[in-house]
C-alpha positions, 0 to 999 in steps of 0.5 A: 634737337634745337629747333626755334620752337621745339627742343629735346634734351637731357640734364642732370642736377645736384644740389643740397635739400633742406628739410626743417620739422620739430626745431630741426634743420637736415641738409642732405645731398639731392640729385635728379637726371632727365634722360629725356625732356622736350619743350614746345614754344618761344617765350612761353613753352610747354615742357614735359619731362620724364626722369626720377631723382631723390629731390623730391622722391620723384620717378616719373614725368613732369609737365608744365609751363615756363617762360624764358626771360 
């Protein structure tokens, strides 16, 4: 759904986590998905996201601000 002021989407992503402790880098692969987002506003939204990945060992929702440019 794509409406001027309101959307409803999915994503996935996958990219690379860099982890450095104790004089030691790790480069390990990450993944998130979103089965279902929705985000409300033009210029500046509200977003609120439910979905889980090993990025940030998340399972659950995000929410916030954002501002398109």
């Amino acid at each position: 759904v794509k409406r001027p002021l309101f959307r409803m989407y999915s994503s996935v992503g996958v990219g690379l986590t860099i982890n450095s402790y104790a004089k030691t880098t790790v480069f390990e692969p990450s993944f998130q998905f979103v089965p279902l987002g929705m985000s409300a506003g033009k210029d500046v939204f509200f977003f609120a996201e439910i979905g889980g990945g090993v990025a940030v060992n998340f399972i659950g929702y995000h929410l916030g601000l954002g501002y398109r440019f």
